[in-house]
C-alpha positions as CSV (number, residue, x, y, z in Angstrom):
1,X,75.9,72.0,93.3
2,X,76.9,75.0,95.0
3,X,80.7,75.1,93.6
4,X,79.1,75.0,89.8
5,X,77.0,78.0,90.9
6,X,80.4,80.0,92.5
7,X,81.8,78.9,88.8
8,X,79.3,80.3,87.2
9,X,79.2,83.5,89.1
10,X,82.9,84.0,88.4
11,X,82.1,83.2,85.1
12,X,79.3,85.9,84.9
13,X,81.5,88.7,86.7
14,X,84.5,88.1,85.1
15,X,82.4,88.9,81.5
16,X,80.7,91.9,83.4
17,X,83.8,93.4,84.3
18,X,85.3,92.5,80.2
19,X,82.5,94.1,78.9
20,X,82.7,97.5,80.9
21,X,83.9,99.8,78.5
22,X,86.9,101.7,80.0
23,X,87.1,105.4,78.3
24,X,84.4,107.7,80.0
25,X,81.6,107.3,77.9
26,X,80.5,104.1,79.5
27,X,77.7,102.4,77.9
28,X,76.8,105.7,76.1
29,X,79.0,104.7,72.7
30,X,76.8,100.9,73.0
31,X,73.2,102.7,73.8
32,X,73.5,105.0,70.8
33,X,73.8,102.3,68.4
34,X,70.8,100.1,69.7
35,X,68.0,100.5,72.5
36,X,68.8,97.2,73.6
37,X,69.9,98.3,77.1
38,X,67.7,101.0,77.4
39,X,69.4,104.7,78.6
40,X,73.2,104.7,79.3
41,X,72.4,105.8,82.4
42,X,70.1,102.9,83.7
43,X,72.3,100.4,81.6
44,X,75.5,101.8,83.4
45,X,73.7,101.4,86.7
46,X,72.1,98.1,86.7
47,X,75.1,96.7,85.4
48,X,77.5,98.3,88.8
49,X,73.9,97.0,90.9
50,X,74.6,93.4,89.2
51,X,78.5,93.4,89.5
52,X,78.0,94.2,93.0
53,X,75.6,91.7,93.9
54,X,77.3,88.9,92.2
55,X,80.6,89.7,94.0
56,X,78.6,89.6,97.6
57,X,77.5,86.3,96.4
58,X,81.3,85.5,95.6
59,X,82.8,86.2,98.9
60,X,80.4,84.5,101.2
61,X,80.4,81.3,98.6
62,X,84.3,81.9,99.4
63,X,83.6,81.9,102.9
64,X,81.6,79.4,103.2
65,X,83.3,76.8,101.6
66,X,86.4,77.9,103.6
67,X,85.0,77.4,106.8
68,X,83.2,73.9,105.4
69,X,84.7,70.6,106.2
């Protein structure tokens, strides 16, 4: 159960980090069309807040199943 959530989480960040746009706008370009995601600003930050929660929960999935037996 726990290695189909780590797959999942890759899954997730892997598609967090794809969707990132990389020219210096950000999210501005994507906000301006729709208020789906709110301001750029809070957009741009909740998704660095997610991306760096989900890659905590990577590593110590990765550490725990390497210290498992």
């Amino acid at each position: 159960m726990i290695k189909i959530i780590w797959l999942l989480i890759s899954i997730l960040l892997l598609a967090l980090i794809l969707i990132r746009i990389p020219n210096n706008a950000g999210l501005t370009s994507f906000t301006t069309k729709s208020n789906f995601l709110g301001s750029a600003n809070s957009a741009e930050k909740f998704l660095d807040n997610l991306t760096w929660f989900l890659i905590v929960c990577y590593f110590l999935l990765a550490i725990k199943f390497n210290y498992s037996i």
